[in-house]
VOTORMAR-279902 format. One line per field, with one value per residue (C-alpha): x, y, z. Coordinates in Angstrom, 1 decimal, always signed. Each point is the difference from the previous one (the first is absolute). Layout:
BEGIN
c1: c(X,...) .
c2: c(Y,...) .
c3: c(Z,...) .
REM end
This chain:
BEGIN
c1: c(+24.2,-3.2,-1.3,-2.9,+2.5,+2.0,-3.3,-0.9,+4.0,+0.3,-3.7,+1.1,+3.5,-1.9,-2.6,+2.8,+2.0,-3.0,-0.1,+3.4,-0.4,-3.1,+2.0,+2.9,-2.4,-2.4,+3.2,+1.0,-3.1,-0.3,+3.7,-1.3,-3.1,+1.5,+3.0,-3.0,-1.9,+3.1,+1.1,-3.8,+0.8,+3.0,-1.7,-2.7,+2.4,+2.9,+1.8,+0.6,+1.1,-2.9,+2.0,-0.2,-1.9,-3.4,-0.1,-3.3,-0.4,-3.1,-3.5,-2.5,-3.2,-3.4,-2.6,-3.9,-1.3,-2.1,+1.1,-1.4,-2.9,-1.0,+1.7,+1.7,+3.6,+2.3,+3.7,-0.8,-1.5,+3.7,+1.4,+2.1,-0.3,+3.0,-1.2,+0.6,-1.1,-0.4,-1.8,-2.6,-3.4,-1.8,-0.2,+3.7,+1.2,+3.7,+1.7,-2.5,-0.6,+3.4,-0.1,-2.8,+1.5,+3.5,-2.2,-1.7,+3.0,+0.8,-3.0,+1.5,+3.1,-0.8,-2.9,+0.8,-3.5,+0.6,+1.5,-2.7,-0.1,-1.3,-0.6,-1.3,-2.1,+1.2,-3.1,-2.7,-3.1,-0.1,+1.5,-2.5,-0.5,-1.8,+2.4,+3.3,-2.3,+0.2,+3.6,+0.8,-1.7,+1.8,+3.6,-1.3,-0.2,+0.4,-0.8,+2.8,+0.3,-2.0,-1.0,-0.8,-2.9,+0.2,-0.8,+3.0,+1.2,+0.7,+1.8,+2.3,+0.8,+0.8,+2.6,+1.1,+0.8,+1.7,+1.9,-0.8,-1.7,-3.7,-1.2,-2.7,+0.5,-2.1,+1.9,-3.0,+2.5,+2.0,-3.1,+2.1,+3.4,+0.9,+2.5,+0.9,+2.4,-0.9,-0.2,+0.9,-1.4,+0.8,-2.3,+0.1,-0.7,+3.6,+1.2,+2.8,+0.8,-1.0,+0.0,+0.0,-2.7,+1.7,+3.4,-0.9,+3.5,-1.4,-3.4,+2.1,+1.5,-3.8,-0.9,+3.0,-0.4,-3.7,+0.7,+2.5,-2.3,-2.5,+2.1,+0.6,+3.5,+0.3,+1.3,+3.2,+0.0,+1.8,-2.5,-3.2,-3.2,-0.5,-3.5,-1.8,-2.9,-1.7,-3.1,-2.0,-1.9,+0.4,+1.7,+2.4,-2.5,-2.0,+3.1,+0.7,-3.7,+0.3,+3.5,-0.8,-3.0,+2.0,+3.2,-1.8,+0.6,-3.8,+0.1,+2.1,-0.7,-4.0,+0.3,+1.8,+1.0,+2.3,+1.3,-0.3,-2.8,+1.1,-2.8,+0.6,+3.3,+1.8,+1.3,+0.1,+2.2,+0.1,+1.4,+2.7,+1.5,+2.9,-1.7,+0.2,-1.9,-0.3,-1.8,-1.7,+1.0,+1.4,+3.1,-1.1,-3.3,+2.8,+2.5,-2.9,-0.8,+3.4,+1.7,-3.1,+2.4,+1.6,-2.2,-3.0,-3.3,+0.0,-2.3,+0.6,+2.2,+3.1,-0.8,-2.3,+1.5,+2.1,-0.6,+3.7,+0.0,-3.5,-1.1,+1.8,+0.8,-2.9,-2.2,+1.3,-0.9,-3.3,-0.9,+1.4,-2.2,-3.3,+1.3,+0.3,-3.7,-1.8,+2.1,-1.9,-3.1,-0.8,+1.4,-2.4,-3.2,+1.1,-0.1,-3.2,-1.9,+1.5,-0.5,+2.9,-0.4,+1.6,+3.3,+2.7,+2.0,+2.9,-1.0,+2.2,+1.4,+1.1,+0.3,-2.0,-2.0,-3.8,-3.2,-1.6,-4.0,-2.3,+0.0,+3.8,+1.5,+0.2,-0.1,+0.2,+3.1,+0.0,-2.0,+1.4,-1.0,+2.1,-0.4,+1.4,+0.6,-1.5,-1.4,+3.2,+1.7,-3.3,+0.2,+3.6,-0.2,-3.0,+2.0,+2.8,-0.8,+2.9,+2.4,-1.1,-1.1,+2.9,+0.1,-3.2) .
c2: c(-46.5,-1.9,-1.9,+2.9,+2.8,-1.5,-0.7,+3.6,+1.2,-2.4,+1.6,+3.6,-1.2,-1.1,+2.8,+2.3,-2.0,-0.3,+3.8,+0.6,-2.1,+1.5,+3.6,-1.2,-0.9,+2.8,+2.1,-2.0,-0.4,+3.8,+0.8,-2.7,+1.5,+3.8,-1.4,-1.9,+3.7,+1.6,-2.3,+0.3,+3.8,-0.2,-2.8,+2.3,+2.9,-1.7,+1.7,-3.0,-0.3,-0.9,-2.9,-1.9,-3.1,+0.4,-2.6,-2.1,+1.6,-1.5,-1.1,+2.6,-0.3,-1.6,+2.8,+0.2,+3.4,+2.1,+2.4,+3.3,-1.6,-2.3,-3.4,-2.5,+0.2,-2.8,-0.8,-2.5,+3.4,+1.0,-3.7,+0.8,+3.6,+2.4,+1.8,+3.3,+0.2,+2.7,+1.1,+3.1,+1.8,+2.4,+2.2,+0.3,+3.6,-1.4,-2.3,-1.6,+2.8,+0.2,-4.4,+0.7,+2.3,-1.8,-3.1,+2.0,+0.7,-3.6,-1.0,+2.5,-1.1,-3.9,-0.2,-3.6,-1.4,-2.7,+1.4,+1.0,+2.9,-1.5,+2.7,-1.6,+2.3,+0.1,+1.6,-2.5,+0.9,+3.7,-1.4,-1.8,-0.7,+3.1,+1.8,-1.1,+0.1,+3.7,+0.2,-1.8,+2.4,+2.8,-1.5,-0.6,-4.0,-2.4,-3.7,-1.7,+2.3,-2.4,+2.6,-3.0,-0.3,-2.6,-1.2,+1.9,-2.8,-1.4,+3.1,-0.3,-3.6,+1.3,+3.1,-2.9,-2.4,+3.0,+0.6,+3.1,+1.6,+1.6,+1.6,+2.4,+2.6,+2.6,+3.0,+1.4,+1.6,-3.4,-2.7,-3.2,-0.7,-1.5,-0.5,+2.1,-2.8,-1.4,-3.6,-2.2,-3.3,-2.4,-2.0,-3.2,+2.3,+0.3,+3.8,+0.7,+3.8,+2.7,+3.4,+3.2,+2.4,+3.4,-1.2,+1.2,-2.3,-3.3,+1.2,+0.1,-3.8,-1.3,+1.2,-1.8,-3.2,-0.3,+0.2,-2.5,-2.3,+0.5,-0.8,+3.1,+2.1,+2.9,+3.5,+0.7,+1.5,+3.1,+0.4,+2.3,-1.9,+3.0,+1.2,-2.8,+2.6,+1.1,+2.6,+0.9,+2.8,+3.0,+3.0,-0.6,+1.1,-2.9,-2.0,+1.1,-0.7,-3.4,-0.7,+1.5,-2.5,-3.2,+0.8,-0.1,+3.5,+0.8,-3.3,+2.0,+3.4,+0.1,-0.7,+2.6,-2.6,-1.9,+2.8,+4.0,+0.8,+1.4,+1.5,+3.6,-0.5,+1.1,+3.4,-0.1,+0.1,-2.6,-1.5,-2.1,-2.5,+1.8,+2.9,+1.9,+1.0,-0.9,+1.6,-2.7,+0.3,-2.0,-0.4,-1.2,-2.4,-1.4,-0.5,-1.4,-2.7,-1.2,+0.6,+0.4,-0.3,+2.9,+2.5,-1.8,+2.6,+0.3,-3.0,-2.0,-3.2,-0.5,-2.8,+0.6,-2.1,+1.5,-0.1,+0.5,-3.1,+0.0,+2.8,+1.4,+3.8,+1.2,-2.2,+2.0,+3.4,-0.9,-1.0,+3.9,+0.9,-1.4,+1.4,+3.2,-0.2,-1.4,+3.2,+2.6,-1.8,+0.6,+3.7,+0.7,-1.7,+2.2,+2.9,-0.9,-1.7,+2.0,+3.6,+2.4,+0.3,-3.4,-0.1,-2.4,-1.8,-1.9,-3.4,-0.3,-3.8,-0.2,+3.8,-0.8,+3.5,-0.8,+1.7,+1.3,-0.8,-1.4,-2.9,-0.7,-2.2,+2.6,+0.6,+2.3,+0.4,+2.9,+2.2,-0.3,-2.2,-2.4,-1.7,-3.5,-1.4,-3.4,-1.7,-1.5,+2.9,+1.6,-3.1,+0.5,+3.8,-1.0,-2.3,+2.1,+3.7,+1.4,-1.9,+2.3,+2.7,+2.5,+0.9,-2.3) .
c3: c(+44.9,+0.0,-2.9,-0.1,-0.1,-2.7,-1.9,-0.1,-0.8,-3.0,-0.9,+0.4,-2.3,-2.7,-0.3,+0.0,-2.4,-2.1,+0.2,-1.3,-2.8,-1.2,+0.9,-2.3,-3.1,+0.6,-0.6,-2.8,-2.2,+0.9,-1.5,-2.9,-0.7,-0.1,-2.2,-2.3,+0.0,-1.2,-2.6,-0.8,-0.6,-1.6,-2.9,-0.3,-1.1,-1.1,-3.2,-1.3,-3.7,-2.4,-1.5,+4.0,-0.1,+1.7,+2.8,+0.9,+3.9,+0.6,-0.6,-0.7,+3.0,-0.8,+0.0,-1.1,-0.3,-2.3,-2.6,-0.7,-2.2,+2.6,-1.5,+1.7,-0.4,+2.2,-0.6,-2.4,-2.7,-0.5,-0.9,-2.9,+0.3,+1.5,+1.9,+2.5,+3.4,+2.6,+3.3,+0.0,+1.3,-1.7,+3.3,+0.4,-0.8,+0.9,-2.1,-1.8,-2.5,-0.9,-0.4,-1.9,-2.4,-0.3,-1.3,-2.5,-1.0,+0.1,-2.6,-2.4,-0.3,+0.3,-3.0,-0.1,-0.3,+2.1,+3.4,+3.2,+1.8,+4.0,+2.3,+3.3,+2.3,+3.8,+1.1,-1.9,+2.2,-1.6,-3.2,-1.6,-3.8,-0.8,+1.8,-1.6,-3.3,+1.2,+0.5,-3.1,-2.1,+1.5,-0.7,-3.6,+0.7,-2.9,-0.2,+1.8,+3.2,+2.7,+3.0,+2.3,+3.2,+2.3,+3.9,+2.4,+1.1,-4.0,-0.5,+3.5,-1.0,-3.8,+1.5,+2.2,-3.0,-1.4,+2.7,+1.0,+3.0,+0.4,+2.8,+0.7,+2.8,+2.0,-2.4,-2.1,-2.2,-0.8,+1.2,-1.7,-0.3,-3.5,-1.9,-3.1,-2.1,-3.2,+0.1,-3.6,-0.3,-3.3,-1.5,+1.7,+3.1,+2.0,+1.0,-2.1,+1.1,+2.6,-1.1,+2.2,-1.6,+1.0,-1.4,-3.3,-1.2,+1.5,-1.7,-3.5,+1.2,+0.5,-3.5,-1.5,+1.8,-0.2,-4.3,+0.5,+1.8,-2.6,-2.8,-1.5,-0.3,+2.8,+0.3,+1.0,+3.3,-0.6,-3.0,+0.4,+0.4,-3.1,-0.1,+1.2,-0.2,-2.6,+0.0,-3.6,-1.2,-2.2,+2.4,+2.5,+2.8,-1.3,+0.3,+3.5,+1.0,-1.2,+1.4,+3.2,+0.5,-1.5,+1.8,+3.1,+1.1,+0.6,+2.1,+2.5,-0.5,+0.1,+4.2,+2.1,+2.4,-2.5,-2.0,-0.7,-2.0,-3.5,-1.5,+0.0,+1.6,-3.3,+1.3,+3.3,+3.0,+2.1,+3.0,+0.1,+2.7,+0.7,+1.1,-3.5,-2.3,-4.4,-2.5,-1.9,-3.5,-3.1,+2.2,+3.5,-1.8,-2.3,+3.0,+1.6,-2.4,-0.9,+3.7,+2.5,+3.6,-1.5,+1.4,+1.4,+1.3,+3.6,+1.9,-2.4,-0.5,-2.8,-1.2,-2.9,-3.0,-2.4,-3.9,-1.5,-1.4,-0.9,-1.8,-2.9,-0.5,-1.9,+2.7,+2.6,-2.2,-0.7,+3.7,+0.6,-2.6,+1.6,+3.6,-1.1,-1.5,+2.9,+1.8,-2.9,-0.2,+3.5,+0.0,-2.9,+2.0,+3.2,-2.0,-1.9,+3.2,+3.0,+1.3,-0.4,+3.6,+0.5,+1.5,-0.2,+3.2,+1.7,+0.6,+3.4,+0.1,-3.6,-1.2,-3.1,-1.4,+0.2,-0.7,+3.8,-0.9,+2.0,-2.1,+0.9,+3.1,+3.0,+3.5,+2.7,+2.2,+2.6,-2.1,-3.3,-2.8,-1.3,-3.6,-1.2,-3.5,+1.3,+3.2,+0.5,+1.2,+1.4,+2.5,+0.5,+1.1,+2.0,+2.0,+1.1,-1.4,+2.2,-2.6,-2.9,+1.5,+1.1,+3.4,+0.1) .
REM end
């Protein structure tokens, strides 16, 4: 063989030996980085005893953004402070209601003046200022909850110092990919915990350990957070009204994309998941507030918060109490407003009972009119009518 040949073999050798090796560690850094992702997991729900010592995992990312008032708030704000971090936008309908709520929950039952609420927006173009001014007011925002604004690339580099992915994609029903985990930093800013926010038990852990961090004695974990919510006023439909606003129900509740409209629902059938139906009385509303994936309204997800360990038994009674008023005030303006000629329908998607007006979501599907409780599951039904119609 010629000097040339055996140039060009000991060339072609190398590249594919070069190509193995980067085979080899592609395939290991990918087995790492899937084995990193599921100890990631597994720390973030861990039911790990309260009495563990909290480990320094890391530091906590640099970051400068604004807050819902417009002030400059950077990493160096929180020194001294513990404080709570998570990942939202205020045009998810997905997760990010439900994150929302569970750290409401979290600023009642940590009233430590001291500890920060940080919730960084993943979609900061929409979310300005004014706009998470918006959203704070509707989640009943106090003081220390931080709704934070900054450039996109700041907020990549601050999921990226958390360790966590974010991604936007081309689906307009789930536009950016976020995480939904609580993160806890000390006050020398190091990440001592992550918490999963669905896993209401790693919820319950965060509490604990963001006390202890603080200084201050925790619950035990197999204790009640016990009425972390408190409404005033004189009648218990005043009550309700109040607790219904501070708990963060209306939050959820006033947009039929995020949850099932309950004004007027008191009394009514509706649609459930599993193809059946429930009349919504003190039984189902109270099921649904203390175990809401029990029987969860059709188009609509399970993972609405529940408030067992939040709201104490008389709570619960006088949210009943303001349901089942909204249901009579608007029977006794129908009745006072409305023609006796007015009939009443079957919204389609969900089942709910609705008043057929003019005023009222409809449409026409092969010439019949169909009416909605909400433009939610007009647009549904309008997108595949042969779904809900029979024989359709």
């Amino acid at each position: 063989m010629d000097r040339k040949n055996k140039r060009i073999l000991g060339i072609g050798l190398f590249v594919a030996a070069a190509a193995w090796v980067l085979l080899v560690g592609w395939i290991v850094f990918d087995r790492f980085e899937l084995r990193r992702a599921d100890a990631f997991q597994a720390m973030a729900s861990k039911p790990a005893g309260l009495d563990d010592a909290l480990p320094v995992l890391w530091k906590a990312p640099s970051f400068s953004a604004r807050d819902q008032s417009g002030a400059l708030v950077t990493e160096k704000t929180l020194d001294h402070h513990v404080w709570i971090a998570d990942f939202i936008f205020t045009r998810c309908t997905a997760a990010c209601p439900l994150i929302s709520a569970k750290m409401l929950l979290l600023r009642k039952a940590i009233p430590q003046p001291d500890v920060r609420f940080v919730s960084f927006s993943v979609d900061p173009e929409f979310d300005t200022p004014a706009v998470l001014g918006d959203y704070a007011r509707r989640w009943n925002a106090d003081p220390r909850w931080l709704l934070l604004s900054s450039k996109p690339s700041e907020v990549q580099d601050v999921a990226r110092g958390m360790k966590v992915p974010l991604e936007r994609t081309a689906d307009p029903d789930n536009p950016i990919l976020h995480t939904t985990f609580f993160f806890l930093v000390d006050a020398s800013g190091h990440l001592r915990g992550v918490y999963d926010s669905i896993d209401d038990d790693a919820v319950k852990r965060l509490v604990h350990d963001a006390k202890r961090l603080d200084g201050a004695a925790g619950t035990a974990a197999n204790e009640p957070a016990a009425a972390v919510l408190s409404a005033g006023g004189a009648s218990e439909v005043e009550r309700g009204r109040a607790l219904y606003s501070s708990a963060g129900c209306a939050a959820c509740h006033a947009d039929a994309r995020v949850a099932p409209p309950l004004a007027d629902i008191y009394g009514r059938v509706v649609r459930l998941e599993a193809g059946t139906t429930a009349m919504a009385d003190d039984a189902y509303l109270r099921e649904s507030i203390l175990d809401p994936g029990a029987r969860v309204v059709a188009g609509y997800s399970a993972l609405m918060p529940s408030y067992r360990d939040h709201l104490s038994s008389g709570q619960v009674a006088d949210l009943l109490a303001y349901l089942r008023s909204t249901a009579s005030t608007a029977k006794a303006a129908l009745e006072t407003t409305t023609p006796a000629a007015e009939s009443q329908a079957t919204d389609p998607v969900c089942g709910m009972q609705v008043r057929a007006t003019d005023a009222s979501p409809h449409t026409h599907y092969k010439g019949k009119t169909y009416y909605f409780c909400s433009d939610l599951c007009l647009d549904r039904f309008s997108k595949t009518p042969e779904k809900y119609v029979p024989g359709g």
